[in-house]
C-alpha positions in Angstrom: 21.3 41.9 -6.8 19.6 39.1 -8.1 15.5 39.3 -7.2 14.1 36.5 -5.4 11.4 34.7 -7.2 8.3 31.9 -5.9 9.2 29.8 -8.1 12.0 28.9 -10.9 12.1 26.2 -14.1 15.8 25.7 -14.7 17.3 24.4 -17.8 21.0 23.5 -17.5 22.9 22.4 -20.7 25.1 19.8 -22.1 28.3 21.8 -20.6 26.6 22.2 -17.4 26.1 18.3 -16.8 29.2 17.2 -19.2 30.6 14.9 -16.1 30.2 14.3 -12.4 32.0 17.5 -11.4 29.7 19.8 -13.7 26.5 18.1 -12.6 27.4 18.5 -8.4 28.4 22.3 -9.4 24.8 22.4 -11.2 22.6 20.5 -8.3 24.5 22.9 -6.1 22.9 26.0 -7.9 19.4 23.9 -7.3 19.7 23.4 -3.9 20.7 26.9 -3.1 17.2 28.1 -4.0 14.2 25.9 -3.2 12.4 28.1 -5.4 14.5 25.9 -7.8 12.0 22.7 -8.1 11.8 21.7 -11.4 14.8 20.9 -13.4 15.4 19.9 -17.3 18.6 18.4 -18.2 20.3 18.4 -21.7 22.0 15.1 -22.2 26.1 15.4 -21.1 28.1 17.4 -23.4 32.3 18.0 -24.3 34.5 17.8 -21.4 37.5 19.3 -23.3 38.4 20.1 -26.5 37.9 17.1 -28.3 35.7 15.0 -26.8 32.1 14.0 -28.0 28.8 14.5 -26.8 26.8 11.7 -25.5 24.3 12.9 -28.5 26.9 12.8 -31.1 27.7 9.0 -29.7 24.4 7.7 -29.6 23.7 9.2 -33.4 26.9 7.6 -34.3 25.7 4.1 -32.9 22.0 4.7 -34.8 24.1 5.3 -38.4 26.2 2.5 -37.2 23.1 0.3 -37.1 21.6 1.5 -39.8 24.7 -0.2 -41.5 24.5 -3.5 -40.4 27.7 -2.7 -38.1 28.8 -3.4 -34.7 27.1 -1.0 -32.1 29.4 -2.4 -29.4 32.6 -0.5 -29.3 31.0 2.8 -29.7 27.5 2.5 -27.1 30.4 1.1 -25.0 32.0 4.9 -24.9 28.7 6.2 -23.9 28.2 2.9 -21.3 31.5 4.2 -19.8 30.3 8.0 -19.7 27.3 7.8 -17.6 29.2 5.2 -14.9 31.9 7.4 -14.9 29.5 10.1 -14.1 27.6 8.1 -11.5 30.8 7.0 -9.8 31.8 10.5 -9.4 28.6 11.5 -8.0 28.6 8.5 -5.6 24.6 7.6 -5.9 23.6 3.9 -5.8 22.3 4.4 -9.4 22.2 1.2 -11.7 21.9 1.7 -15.2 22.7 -1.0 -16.6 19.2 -2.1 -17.2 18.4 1.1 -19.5 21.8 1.0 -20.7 21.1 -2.4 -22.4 17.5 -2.0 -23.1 18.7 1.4 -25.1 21.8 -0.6 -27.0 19.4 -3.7 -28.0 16.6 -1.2 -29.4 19.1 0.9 -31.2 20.8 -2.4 -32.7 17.5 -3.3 -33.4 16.0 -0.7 -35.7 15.2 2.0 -33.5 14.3 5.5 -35.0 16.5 8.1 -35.1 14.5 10.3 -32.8 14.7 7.7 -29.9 18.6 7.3 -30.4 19.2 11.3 -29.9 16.6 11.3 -27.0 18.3 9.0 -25.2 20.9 10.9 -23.5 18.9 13.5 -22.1 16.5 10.6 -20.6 19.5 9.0 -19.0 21.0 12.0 -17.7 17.3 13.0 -15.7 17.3 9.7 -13.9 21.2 10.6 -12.9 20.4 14.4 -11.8 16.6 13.3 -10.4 18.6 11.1 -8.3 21.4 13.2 -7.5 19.2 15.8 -6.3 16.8 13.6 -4.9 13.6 15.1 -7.5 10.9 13.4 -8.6 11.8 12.1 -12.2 8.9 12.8 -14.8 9.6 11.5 -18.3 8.1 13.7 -21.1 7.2 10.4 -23.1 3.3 11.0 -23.3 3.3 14.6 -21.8 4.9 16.8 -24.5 2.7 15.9 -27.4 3.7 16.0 -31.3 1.2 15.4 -33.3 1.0 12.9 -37.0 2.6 15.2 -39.2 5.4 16.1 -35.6 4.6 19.3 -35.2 5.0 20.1 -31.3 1.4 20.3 -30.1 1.5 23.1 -27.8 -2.2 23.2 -26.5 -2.2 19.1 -25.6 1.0 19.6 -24.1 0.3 22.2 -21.8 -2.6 20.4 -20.3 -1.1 17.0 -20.1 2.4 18.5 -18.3 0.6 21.2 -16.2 -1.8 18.4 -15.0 1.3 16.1 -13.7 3.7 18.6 -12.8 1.3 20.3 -10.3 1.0 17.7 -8.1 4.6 17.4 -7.2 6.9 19.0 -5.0 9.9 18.6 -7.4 11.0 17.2 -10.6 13.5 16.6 -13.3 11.9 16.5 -16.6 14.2 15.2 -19.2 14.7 17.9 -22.2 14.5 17.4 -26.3 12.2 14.9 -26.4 8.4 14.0 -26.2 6.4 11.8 -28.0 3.5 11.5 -30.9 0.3 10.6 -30.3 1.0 7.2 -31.1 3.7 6.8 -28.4 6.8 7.3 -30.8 9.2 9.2 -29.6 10.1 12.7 -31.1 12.4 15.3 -30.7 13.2 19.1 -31.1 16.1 20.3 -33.1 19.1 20.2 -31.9 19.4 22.7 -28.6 15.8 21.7 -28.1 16.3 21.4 -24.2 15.8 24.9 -24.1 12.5 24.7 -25.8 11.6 22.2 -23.5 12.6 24.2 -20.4 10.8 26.8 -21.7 7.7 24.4 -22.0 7.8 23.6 -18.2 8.3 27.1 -17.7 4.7 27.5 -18.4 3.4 24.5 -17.4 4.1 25.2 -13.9 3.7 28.6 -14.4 6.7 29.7 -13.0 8.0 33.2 -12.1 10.9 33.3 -14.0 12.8 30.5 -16.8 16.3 30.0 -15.6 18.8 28.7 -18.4 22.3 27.8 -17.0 24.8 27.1 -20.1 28.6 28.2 -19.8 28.5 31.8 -20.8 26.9 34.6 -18.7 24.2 35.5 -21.0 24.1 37.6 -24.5 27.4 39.8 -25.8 26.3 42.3 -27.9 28.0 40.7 -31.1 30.2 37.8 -31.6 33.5 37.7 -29.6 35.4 36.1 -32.2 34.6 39.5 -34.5 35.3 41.9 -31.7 37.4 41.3 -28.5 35.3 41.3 -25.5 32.2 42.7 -26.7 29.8 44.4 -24.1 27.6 42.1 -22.2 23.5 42.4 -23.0 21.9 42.8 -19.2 18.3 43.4 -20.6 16.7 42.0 -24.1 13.0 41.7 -25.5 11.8 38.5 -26.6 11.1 40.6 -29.5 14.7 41.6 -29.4 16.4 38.2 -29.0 14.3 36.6 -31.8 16.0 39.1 -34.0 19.1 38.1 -33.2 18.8 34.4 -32.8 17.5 34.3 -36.7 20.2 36.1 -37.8 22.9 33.9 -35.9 23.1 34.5 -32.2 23.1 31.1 -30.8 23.1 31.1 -26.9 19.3 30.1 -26.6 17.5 28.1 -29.1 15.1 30.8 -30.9 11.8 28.7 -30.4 12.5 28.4 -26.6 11.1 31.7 -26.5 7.7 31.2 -28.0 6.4 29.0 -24.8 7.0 31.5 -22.1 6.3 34.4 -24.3 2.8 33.0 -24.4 3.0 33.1 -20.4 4.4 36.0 -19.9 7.6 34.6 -18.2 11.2 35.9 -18.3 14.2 34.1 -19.1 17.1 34.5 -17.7 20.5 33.2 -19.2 23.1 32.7 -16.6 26.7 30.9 -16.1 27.0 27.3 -14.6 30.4 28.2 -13.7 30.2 31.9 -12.4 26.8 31.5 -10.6 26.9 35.0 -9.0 26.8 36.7 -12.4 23.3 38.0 -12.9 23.2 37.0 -16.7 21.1 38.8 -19.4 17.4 38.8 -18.5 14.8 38.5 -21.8 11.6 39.8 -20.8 8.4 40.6 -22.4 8.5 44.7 -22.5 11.6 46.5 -21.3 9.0 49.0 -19.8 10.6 48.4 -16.5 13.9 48.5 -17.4 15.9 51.6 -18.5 18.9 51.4 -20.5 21.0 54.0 -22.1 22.3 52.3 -24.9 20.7 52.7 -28.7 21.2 49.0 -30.0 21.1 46.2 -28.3 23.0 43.2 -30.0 24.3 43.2 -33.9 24.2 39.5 -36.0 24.6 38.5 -39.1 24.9 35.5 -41.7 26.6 34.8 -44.4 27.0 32.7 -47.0 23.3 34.2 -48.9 22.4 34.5 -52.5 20.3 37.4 -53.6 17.6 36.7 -56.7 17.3 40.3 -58.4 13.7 40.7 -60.4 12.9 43.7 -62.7 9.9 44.5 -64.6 8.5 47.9 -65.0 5.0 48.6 -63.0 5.4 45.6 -61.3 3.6 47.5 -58.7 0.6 47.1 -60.6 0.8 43.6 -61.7 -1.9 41.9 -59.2 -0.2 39.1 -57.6 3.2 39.5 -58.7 4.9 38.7 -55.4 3.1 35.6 -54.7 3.6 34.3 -58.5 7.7 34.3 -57.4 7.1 33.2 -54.0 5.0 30.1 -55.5 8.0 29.0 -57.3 10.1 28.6 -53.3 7.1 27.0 -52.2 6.7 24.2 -54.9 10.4 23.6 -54.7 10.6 23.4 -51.0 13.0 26.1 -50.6 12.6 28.8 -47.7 13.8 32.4 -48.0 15.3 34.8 -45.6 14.0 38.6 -46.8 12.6 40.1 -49.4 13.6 43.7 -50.1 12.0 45.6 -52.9 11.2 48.6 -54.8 8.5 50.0 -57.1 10.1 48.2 -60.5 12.7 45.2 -58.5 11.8 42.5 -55.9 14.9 40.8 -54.5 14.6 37.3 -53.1 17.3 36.7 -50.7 18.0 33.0 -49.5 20.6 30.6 -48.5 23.1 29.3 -50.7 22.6 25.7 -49.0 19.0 25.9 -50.0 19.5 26.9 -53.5 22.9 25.3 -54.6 22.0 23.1 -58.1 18.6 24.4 -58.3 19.8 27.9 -59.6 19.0 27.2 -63.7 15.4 25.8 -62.5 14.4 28.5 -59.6 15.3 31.1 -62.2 13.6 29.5 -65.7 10.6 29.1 -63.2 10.2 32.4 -61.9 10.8 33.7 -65.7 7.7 32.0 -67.0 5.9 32.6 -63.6 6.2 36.1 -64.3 7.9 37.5 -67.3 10.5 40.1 -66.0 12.2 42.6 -68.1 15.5 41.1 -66.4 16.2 38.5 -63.8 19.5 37.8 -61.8 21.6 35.7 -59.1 24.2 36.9 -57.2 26.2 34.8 -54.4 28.6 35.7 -52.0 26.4 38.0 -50.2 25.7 38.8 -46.4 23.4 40.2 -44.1 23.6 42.0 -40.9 21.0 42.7 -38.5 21.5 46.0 -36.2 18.9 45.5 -33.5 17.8 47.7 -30.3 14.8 48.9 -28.8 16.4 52.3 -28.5 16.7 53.1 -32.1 13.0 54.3 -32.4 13.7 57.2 -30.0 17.4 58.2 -31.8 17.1 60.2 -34.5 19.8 59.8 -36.8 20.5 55.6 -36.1 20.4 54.9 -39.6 22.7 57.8 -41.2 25.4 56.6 -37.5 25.2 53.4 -39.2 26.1 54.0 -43.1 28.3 56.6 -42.2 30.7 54.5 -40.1 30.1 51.3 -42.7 30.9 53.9 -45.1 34.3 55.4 -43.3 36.0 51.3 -43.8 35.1 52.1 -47.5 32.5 49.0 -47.5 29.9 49.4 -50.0 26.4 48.6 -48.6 24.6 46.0 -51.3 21.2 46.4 -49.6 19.2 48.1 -46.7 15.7 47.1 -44.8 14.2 47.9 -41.9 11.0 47.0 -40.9 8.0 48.9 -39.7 8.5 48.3 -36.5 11.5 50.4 -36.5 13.0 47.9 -34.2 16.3 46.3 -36.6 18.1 47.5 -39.8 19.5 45.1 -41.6 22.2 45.4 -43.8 23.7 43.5 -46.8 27.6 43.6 -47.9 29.9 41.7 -50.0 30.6 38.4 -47.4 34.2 39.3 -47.6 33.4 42.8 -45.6 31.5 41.1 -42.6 33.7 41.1 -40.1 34.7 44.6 -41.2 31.6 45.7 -41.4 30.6 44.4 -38.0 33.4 46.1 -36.1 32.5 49.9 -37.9 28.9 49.4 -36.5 29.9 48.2 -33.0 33.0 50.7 -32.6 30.2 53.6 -33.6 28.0 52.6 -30.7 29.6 50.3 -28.0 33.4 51.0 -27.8 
C-alpha cells in the first residue's frame, strides 16, 4: 500500500501527455489525490512508433529557420498536434494566439533555447486548463544566471515565494529564464529537474514522477529478459546508475530534493496502482534482502595508459595529465591507478581526432617511461547498498565474470564501498552483464 502524503509535486512526461487520451488518464491520477496540487508537464511526446515529439518538431522548425526555409509545413504538424489534443480534451482553449506568436518569433530569429521550451509551455496552459490549476510560467522564477548555469539559491526564493500563495498550479518544465529575461533550458529530460525544483519549492512531502515504466529494473531489459524491479534506491544509489547509463530519471533531478530531503518516487502513467521504485535519502527505514541494487554500464570508452616509475613521488603528477583534459575541453569518466600507472579513461566521442595531440601533450607534460591508448573498452558499474555488509561481493562478482571466460581489463571501487566498477573488452558487455545479474538476481 501506497502511504498517503500532505502534499505531492508531480512530474508527468512526454509519454504521459503525448495526446488527449494520455493527458485525461494523467489529470485523472491528479484528481484522485488533492494532495496532488502542483503539476509540471513535459511537452507531448511519440504516440507510436514513429511519430515525433512536439520538441523534436519545434527544433526542426528553429534549424529550418536558421536556413532561410519555410517554417510553415513543419510548425503546421505541431499547430495540428496541440488542437488535436484540445479537441479531444474538449476545453474551450484557443491557442492560436501563442501558436502564431511562437511560429513568427521562431521564423524570426528566435534562439534555440525558446524553440525547445516551447512545447512544454504550451502543454501547461492545456493541462492547467484541463485540470482547472493555476498556470505559473517559470519565465522569471527559475533563474540561470550570465554564464546559464541554473541558479539554484535565486530560484528557490523567487518560486517558493509564488508557489506559496496558491492552491494549485501547473508549472511548465525544462525551461526558465536568465537574468536578463532570455529564455533557457535544461538538457534534454530536464522536466524532471524542474519537477524536482518545485518539489522543494513548495516543500513537498514526496516528488511524484509519472513516465511509462513502473520505476527502476535492476539492469537493462534489452540485456536480460524481465529483470527484477528496484522497490527502494538511495539518491546516492541512483546517481550511480544514472552516470553509468540508467536513464529513467534525469540524474540532476535528484540534486534539488536531495537538498530538501524529499523522496522521489517513479511510477507508471498507465498502471497507476503500481507502487513504483521509491529513491529516498537513507534506506535506514527500509530493509531489503538483496546485496546489489541495479548494475549499468557504457560503452564505447577509450582508456589512456601512463607509466613512469615512482610516479608516486613525482609532486603533482596527476594534475600535470589532468591539465592537459582541462585545456582541451575534454571531460573524463574514472581514473584508476597504481603506484607506477595512472589510467585516464574517457569517451571515445570526446577524444576522437584529438588522440596524436592529448597524447604528445601529456608526454611533454610529464615524461613517462611509456604512454598508451586503447579503444573499444567498457565499463560496468555493480551498485548496492548491501555490498558493504557481504563479505565476499567482490570475489561473487569475478568469479561468475570469470566462469563466461571474459577477461576483466580493469577493477575500481571506491571508498565508499558502495559500487564496483568493472571494465571489459565492449564486445563482452552484454555477456558480462548477464554473469553478474544471474549470480545475484535470477
Amino acid at each position: 500500500m501506497i502511504p498517503y502524503y500532505d502534499l505531492k509535486a508531480v512530474k508527468f512526461g512526454g509519454s504521459s501527455l503525448s495526446c488527449a487520451e494520455q493527458i485525461i488518464k494523467s489529470a485523472g491520477i491528479v484528481k484522485s489525490e488533492r494532495s496532488r496540487r502542483f503539476v509540471v508537464p513535459s511537452a507531448p511526446g511519440k504516440r507510436f512508433d514513429g511519430d515525433d515529439k512536439v520538441t523534436d518538431l519545434l527544433i526542426k522548425s528553429f534549424r529550418t529557420a536558421q536556413s532561410g526555409g519555410d517554417i510553415s509545413e513543419v510548425f503546421g504538424r505541431i499547430c495540428d498536434r496541440f488542437n488535436e489534443i484540445v479537441a479531444g480534451l474538449g476545453i474551450s482553449l484557443d491557442l492560436s494566439k501563442e501558436l502564431s506568436e511562437i511560429k513568427k518569433n521562431i521564423a524570426g530569429g528566435a534562439t534555440l533555447d525558446y524553440a525547445a521550451s516551447r512545447g512544454e509551455y504550451l502543454n501547461g496552459l492545456v493541462l492547467s486548463s484541463y485540470l482547472g490549476f493555476n498556470f505559473v510560467d517559470p519565465k522569471e522564477l527559475i533563474i540561470f544566471d550570465d554564464n546559464g548555469v541554473f541558479d539554484a539559491n535565486e530560484t528557490q526564493v523567487r518560486l517558493s515565494a509564488k508557489l506559496l500563495t496558491l492552491e494549485n498550479a501547473v508549472v511548465p518544465g525544462f525551461y526558465g529564464s536568465t537574468v536578463n529575461g532570455e529564455i533557457k533550458v535544461f538538457s534534454r529530460g530536464g522536466s524532471d529537474i524542474t519537477g524536482a525544483i518545485v518539489a522543494r519549492a513548495v516543500g513537498a512531502d514526496i516528488y511524484e514522477n509519472w513516465t511509462d515504466v513502473s520505476g527502476f529494473l535492476m539492469c537493462d531489459p534489452r540485456i536480460v529478459q524481465d529483470p527484477r524491479p528496484i522497490k527502494t534506491i538511495t539518491y546516492r544509489e541512483l546517481r550511480e546508475l544514472s552516470y553509468m547509463g540508467a536513464t529513467v530519471l534525469h540524474e540532476d533531478a535528484v540534486f534539488p530534493v536531495k537538498l530538501a530531503g524529499i523522496p522521489i518516487n517513479i511510477r507508471n502513467t498507465n498502471i497507476p496502482t503500481d507502487p513504483g521504485t521509491m529513491i529516498v535519502p537513507t534506506a535506514k527505514d527500509f530493509t531489503s534482502r538483496d546485496i546489489i541494487t541495479g548494475i549499468a554500464g557504457k560503452k564505447h570508452l577509450a582508456v589512456i595508459r601512463i607509466e613512469k616509475d615512482r610516479m608516486n613521488q613525482e609532486i603533482g603528477f596527476g594534475a600535470k595529465v589532468l591539465q592537459v583534459f582541462c585545456e582541451r575541453g575534454l571531460s573524463f569518466e574514472h581514473l584508476p591507478s597504481g603506484i607506477d600507472t595512472m589510467c585516464v579513461v574517457i569517451a571515445e566521442s570526446e577524444i576522437d581526432g584529438k588522440e596524436r595531440d592529448v597524447l604528445t601533450a601529456i608526454t611533454k607534460a610529464v615524461a613517462p617511461d611509456s604512454i598508451e591508448l586503447e579503444k573499444g573498452l567498457s565499463l560496468i558499474a555493480v551498485v548496492g547498498r548491501g555490498m558493504i555488509n557481504a563479505p565476499g561481493t567482490a570475489s561473487r562478482i569475478f568469479s561468475a565474470i570469470a566462469k563466461e571466460n571474459v577477461n576483466i581489463r580493469m577493477i575500481d571501487q571506491g571508498s565508499s564501498e558502495l559500487n564496483i566498477i568493472i571494465g571489459v573488452d565492449q564486445e563482452e558487455f552484454e555477456t558480462t552483464i548477464k554473469a553478474i545479474y544471474k549470480e545475484f538476481c535470477a
